[in-house]
TIKOLLO-81529 format. One line per field, with one value per residue (C-alpha): residue in one letter; x, y, z. Coordinates in Angstrom, 2 decimals, always signed. Example, Ala and Ser with C-alpha at 12.3 -4.5 7.8 and 13.67 -1.06 7.14 Angstrom:
% TIKOLLO-81529
code = A|S .
x = +12.30|+13.67 .
y = -4.50|-1.06 .
z = +7.80|+7.14 .
END
This chain:
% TIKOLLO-81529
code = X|X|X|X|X|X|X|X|X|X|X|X|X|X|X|X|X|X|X|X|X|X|X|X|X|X|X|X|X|X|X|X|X|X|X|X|X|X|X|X|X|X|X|X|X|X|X|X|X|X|X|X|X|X|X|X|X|X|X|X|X|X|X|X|X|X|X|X|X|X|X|X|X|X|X|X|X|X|X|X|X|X|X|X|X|X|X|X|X|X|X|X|X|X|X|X|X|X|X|X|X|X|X|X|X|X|X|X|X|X|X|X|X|X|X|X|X|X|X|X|X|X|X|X|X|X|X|X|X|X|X|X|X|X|X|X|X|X|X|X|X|X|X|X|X|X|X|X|X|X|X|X|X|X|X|X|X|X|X|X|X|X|X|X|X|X|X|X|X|X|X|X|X|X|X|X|X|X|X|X|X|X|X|X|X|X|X|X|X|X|X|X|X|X|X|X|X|X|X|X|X|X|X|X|X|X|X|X|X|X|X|X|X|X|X|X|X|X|X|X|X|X|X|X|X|X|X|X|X|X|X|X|X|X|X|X|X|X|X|X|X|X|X|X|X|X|X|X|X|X|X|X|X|X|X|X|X|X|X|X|X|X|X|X|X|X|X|X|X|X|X|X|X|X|X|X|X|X|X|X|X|X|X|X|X|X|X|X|X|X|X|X|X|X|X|X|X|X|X|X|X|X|X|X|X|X|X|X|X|X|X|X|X|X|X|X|X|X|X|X|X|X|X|X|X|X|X|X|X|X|X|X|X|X|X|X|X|X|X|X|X|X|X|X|X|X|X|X|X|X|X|X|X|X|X|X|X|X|X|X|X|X|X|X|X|X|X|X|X|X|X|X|X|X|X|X|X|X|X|X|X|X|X|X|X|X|X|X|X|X|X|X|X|X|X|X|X|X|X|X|X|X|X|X|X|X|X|X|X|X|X|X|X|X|X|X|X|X|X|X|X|X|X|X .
x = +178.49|+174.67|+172.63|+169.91|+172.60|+173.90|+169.83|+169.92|+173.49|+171.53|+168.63|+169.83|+172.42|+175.06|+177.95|+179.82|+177.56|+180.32|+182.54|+180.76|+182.10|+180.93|+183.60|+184.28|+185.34|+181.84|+180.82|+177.30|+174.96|+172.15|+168.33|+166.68|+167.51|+164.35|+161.51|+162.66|+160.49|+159.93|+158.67|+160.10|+161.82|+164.57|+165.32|+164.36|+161.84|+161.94|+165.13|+166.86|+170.43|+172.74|+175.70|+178.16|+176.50|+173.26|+170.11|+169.05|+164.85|+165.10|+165.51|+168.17|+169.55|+171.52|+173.80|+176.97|+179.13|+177.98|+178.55|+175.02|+173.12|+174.30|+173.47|+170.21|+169.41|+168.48|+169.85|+166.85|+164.35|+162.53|+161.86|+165.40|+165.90|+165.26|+168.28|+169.96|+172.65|+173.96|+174.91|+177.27|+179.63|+182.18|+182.78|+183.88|+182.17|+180.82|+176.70|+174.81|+171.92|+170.11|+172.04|+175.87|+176.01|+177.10|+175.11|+177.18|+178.40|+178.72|+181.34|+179.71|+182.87|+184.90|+182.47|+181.23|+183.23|+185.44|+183.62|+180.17|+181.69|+183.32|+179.78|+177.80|+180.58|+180.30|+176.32|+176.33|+179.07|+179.14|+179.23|+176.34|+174.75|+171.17|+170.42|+172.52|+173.18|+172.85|+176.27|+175.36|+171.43|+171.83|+173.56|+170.34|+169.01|+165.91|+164.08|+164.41|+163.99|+160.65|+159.60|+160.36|+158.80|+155.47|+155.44|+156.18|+153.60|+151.08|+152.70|+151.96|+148.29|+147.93|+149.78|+147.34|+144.24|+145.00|+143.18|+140.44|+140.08|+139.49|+137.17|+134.91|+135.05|+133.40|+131.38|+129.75|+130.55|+129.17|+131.75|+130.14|+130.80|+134.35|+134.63|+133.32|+135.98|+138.35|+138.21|+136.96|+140.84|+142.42|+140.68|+142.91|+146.18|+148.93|+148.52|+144.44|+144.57|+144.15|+141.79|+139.52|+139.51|+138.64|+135.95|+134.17|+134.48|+132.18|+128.63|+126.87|+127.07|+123.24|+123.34|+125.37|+123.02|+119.81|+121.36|+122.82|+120.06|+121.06|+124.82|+124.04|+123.16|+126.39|+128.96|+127.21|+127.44|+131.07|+132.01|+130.53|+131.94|+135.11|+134.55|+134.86|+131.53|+132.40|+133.32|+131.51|+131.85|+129.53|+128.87|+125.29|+126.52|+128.83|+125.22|+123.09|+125.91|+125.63|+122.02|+121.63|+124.71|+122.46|+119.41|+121.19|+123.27|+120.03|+117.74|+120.78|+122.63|+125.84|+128.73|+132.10|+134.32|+136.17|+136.97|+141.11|+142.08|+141.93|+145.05|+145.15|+148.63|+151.50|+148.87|+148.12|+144.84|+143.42|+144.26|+142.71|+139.92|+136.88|+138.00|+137.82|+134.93|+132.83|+134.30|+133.84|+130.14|+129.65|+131.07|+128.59|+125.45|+126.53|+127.12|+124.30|+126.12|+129.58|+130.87|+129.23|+129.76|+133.67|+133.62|+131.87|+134.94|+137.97|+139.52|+141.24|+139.18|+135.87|+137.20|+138.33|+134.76|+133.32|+135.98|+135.13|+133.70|+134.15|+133.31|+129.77|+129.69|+130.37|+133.97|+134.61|+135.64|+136.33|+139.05|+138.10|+134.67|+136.75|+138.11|+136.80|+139.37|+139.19|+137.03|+137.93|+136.36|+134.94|+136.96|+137.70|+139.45|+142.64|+144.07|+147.12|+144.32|+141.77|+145.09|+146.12|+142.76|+142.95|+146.12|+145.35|+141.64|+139.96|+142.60|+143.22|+139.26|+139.09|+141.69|+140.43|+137.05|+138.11|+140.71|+137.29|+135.02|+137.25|+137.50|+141.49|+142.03|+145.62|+145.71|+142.97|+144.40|+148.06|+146.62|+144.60|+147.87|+149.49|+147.39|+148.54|+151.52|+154.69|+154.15|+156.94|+158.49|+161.71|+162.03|+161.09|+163.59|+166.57|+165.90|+165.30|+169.02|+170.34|+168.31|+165.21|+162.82|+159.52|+157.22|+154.24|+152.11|+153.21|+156.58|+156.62|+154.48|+156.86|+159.61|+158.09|+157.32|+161.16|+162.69|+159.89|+159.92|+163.51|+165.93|+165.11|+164.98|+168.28|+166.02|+168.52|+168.75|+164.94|+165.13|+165.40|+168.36|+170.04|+169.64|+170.89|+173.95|+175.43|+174.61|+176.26 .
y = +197.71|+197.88|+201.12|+198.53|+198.28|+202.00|+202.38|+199.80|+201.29|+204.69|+203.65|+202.06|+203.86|+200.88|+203.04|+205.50|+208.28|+210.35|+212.41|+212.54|+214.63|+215.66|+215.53|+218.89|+218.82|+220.21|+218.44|+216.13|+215.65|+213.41|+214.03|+212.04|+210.41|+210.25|+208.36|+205.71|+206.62|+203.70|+205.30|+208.03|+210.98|+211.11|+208.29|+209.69|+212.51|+214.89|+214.24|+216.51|+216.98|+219.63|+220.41|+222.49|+224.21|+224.77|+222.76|+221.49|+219.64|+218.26|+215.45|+213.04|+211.22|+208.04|+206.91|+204.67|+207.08|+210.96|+210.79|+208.63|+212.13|+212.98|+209.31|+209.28|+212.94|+214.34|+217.89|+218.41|+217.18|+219.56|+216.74|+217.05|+220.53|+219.92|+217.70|+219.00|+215.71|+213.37|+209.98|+208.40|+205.47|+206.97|+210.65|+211.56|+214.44|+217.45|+218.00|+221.40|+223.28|+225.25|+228.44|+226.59|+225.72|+222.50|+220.15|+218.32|+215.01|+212.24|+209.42|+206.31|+204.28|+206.51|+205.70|+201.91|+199.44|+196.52|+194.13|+195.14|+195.61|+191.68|+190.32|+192.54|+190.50|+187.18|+187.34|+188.37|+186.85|+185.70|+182.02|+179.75|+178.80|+177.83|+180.49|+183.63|+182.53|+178.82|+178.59|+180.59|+179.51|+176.98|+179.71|+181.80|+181.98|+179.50|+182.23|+184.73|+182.55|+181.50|+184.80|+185.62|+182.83|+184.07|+187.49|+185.74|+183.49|+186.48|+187.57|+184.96|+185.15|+188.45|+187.49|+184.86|+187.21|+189.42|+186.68|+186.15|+190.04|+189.87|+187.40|+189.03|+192.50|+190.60|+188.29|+191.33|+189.88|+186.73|+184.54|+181.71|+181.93|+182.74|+179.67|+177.70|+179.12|+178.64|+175.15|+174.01|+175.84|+173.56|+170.46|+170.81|+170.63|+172.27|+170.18|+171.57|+174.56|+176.90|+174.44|+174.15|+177.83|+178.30|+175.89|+177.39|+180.97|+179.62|+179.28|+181.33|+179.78|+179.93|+176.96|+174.95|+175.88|+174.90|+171.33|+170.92|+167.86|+166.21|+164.72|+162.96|+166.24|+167.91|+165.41|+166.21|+169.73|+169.76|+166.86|+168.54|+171.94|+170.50|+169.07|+165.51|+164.37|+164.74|+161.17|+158.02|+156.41|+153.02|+153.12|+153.41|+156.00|+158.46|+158.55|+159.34|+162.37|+163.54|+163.59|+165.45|+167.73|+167.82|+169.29|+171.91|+173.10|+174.03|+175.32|+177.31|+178.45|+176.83|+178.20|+176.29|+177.17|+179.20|+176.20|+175.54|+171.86|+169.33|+167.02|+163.48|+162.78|+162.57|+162.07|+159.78|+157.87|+159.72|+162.87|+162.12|+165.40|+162.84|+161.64|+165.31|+166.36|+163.84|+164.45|+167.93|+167.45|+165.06|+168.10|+170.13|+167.80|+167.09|+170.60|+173.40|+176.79|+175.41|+178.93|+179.49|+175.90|+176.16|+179.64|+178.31|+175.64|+175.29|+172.14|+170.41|+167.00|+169.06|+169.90|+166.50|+165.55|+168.27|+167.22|+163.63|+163.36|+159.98|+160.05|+158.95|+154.71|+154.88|+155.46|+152.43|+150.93|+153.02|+156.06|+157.39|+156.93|+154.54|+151.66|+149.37|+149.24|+146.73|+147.46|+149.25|+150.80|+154.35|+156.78|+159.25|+162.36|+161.83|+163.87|+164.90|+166.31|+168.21|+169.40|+170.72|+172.76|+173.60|+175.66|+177.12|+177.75|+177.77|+179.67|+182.56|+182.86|+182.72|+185.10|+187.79|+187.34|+188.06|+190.72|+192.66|+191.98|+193.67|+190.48|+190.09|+186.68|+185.62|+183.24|+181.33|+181.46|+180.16|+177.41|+175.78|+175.84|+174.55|+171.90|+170.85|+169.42|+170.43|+170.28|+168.23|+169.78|+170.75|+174.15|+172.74|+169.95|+172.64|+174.64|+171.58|+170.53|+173.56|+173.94|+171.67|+174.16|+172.80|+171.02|+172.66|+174.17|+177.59|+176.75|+175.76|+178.36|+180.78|+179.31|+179.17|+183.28|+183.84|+181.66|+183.54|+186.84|+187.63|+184.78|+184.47|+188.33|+189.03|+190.89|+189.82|+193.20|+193.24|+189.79|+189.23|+186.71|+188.82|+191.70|+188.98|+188.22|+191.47|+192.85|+189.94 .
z = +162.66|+162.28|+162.99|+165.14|+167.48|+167.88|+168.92|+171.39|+172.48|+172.70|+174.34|+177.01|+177.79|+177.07|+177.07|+179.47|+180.26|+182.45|+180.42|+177.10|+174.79|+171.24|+168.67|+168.79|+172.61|+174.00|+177.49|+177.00|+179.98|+179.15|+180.64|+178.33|+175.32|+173.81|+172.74|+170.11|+166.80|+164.49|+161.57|+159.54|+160.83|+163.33|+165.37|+168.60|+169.12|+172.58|+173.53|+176.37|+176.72|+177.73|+175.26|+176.74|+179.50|+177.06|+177.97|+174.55|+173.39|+170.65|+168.32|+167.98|+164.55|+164.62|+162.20|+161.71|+160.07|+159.94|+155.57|+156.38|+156.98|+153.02|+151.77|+153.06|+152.38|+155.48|+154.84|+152.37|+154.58|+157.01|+159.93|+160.44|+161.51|+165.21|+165.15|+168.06|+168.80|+165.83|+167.21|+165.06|+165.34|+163.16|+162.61|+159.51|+158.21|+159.89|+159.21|+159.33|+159.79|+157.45|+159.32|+158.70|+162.47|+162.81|+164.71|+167.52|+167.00|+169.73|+168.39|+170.46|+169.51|+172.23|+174.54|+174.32|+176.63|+174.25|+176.44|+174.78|+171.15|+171.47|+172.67|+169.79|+167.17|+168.87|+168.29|+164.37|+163.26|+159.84|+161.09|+159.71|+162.92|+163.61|+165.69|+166.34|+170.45|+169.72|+171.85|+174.36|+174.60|+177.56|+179.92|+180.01|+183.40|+183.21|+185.51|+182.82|+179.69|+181.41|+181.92|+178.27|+176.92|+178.52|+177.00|+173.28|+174.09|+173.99|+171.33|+169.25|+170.59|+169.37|+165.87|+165.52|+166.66|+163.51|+160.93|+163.83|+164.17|+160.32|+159.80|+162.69|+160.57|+157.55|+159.70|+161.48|+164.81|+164.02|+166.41|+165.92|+162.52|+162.76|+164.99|+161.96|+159.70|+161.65|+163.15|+159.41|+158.51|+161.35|+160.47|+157.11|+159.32|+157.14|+153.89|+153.35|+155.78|+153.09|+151.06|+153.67|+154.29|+151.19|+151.68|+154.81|+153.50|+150.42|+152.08|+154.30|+158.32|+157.95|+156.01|+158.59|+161.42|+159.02|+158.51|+162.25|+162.73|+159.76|+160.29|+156.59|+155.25|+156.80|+155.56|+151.84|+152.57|+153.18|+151.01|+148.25|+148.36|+148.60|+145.19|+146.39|+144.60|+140.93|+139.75|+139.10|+141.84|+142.37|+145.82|+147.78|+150.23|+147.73|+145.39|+148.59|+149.14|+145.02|+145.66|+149.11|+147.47|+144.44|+146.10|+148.58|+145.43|+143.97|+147.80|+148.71|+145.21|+146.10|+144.56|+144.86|+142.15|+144.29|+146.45|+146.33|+145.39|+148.10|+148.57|+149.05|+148.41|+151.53|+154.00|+156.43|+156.06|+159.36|+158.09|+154.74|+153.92|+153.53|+157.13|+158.41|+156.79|+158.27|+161.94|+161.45|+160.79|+163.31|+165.61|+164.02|+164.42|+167.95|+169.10|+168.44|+169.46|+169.98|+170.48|+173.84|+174.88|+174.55|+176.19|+179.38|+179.55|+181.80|+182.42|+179.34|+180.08|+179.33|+176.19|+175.46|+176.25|+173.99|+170.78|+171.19|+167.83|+165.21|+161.67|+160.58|+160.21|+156.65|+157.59|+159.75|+156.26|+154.42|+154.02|+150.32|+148.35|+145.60|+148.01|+151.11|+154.05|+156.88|+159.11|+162.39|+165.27|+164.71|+163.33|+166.61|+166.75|+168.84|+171.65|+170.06|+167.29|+169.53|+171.09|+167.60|+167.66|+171.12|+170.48|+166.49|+166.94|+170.49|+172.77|+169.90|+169.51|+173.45|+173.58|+171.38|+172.75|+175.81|+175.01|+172.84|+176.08|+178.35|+180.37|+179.95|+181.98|+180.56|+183.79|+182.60|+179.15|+180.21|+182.71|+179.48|+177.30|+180.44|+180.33|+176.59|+175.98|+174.26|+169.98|+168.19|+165.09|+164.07|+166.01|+169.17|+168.68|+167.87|+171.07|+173.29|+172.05|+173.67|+176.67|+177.47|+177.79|+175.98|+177.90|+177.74|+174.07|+175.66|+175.68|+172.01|+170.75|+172.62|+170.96|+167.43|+168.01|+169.21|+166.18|+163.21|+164.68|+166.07|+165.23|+161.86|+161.54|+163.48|+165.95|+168.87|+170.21|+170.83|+172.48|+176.23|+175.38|+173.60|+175.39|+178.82|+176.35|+176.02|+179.24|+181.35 .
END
């Protein structure tokens, strides 16, 4: 028996309310039971109950057996004096107040149905499974899962927001800025995120907007930061980027040593960093004050439009500075790509920015990730298994919120599903 659960149990009320009767025989009439407290201190403040005839306010302490109140040492700590009901799964000590009253004792396991106790052991038991309901998954109403699903979406948003939110504190507000770090973060996918994060945090934004004309320039900026210009490398192009890097080192006291290692190795040749770099200043020399551009959007084809950025000719053969590939058409970024940054950089930015300007349009928000489809990893594979329900990026960014932050944390009593399981 877990203590999580006796809350929930409390709550909600999951048990039989008529006839409740403290250990020591006394009639219990519940008002209120309180407003859940999840920091220290009893577990629920204000509570209002009437023991015995007596209308009680007070607090009220949860535990699975009433020794707990000794273990954890609650009879030396003050907060605890306005206990006036001890919930307890098993009674098997009587607790005290400072004046040797006791302090009544409700024994929840005289009062909670079998039915509810066999569904609570069915979800955590100490079978390996994927997921605690992975058998029961499919029989969720699709109505309810869907309506779940939304709220985790924004959950995620707002999980997501909390690096944004951080960013704009040290950026002063500067969103456009933020954008910068933010897509440059993406560009890295999950191999160079942090690299690349690393990178864009290392020069001022200034610098980017002084150089915007210059796509040349741009590429030697980023290249060069990234530490990508320090061999010997005979080619025409790679000593044009050493010199341009060479020069704006010097105008604009470039400092990269703080710059994390950029990896080659396990990636695909599109996804290699000089590939990247270059699209992501060609994006940069296309688009003066991309910020307010991609607010003013709406339809996923504008965007498509907007991201429709190749690599500078250079790259047409060539994937690293040290070999010559075949040549191909330019370098473009794909859909499944923009659609990467679509759902890790512009909808959390347009979220938050709309969230801070009082402008809270979550229809606008779930109609562009609507618009995107479904992501394909491993989690999104599991749960469309049990029940196809990914098809959209707010589907599978739902899902990736309910496996991270309840699944994987046994947090199936805060979870809708859960919750649907033991109530049915």
């Amino acid at each position: 028996m877990r203590e999580n659960f006796l809350h929930y149990v409390w709550k909600l009320k999951k048990f039989q309310i008529n006839n409740l009767k403290t250990t020591a025989g006394a009639e219990v009439l519940i008002s209120k039971v309180g407003e859940h407290n999840f920091n220290t201190g009893p577990d629920f403040f204000n509570a209002q109950l009437k023991i015995d005839g007596q209308l009680w306010a007070g607090n009220v302490e949860i535990h699975v057996n009433s020794s707990d109140w000794f273990l954890h040492n609650h009879e030396r700590d003050k907060a605890y004096d306005n206990v006036i009901l001890h919930v307890v799964w098993e009674h098997d000590i009587d607790v005290f107040r400072k004046d040797n009253t006791v302090i009544p004792t409700l024994q929840l396991k005289d009062f909670v149905l079998p039915k509810m106790i066999k569904k609570y052991k069915q979800l955590f038991s100490k079978e390996r499974k994927w997921i605690n309901c992975e058998n029961e998954f499919a029989s969720i109403d699709s109505f309810i899962l869907s309506n779940w699903l939304e709220r985790l979406y924004f959950e995620r948003l707002e999980s997501k927001s909390k690096l944004i939110e951080q960013l704009l504190a040290e950026s002063k507000n500067d969103w456009e800025r933020v954008l910068f770090i933010m897509l440059t973060k993406n560009f890295g996918l999950k191999v160079n995120g942090e690299a690349f994060f690393s990178l864009a945090k290392s020069f001022d934004f200034a610098i980017i907007r002084k150089l915007q004309r210059n796509q040349n320039q741009l590429e030697a900026l980023l290249i060069g930061q990234a530490n990508l210009l320090e061999s010997p490398v005979e080619d025409g192009y790679y000593r044009n980027l050493v010199k341009e890097f060479r020069f704006m080192k010097q105008k604009f006291n470039l400092d990269n040593q703080q710059v994390l290692p950029i990896q080659f190795f396990r990636l695909r040749p599109l996804n290699f960093p000089t590939i990247r770099l270059s699209q992501l200043a060609g994006l940069y020399h296309q688009h003066q004050n991309l910020f307010s551009k991609i607010m003013a959007l709406e339809s996923i084809d504008d965007f498509y439009e907007v991201f429709k950025i190749s690599t500078s000719t250079y790259w047409n053969t060539h994937y690293t500075f040290q070999k010559t590939s075949r040549k191909s058409s330019k370098k473009y970024l794909s859909k499944s790509f923009i659609d990467l940054i679509l759902v890790n950089t512009i909808i959390p930015i347009r979220f938050l920015y709309n969230k801070q300007k009082g402008a809270h349009s979550d229809s606008s928000i779930l109609k562009l990730a609507s618009q995107i489809k479904s992501e394909e990893n491993h989690i999104i594979d599991a749960f469309n298994k049990l029940k196809k329900v990914s098809k959209t990026s707010m589907d599978s960014q739902a899902l990736i919120q309910l496996k991270k932050a309840y699944c994987d944390k046994n947090n199936c009593l805060k979870c809708v599903v859960g919750n649907q399981l033991l109530s049915e």
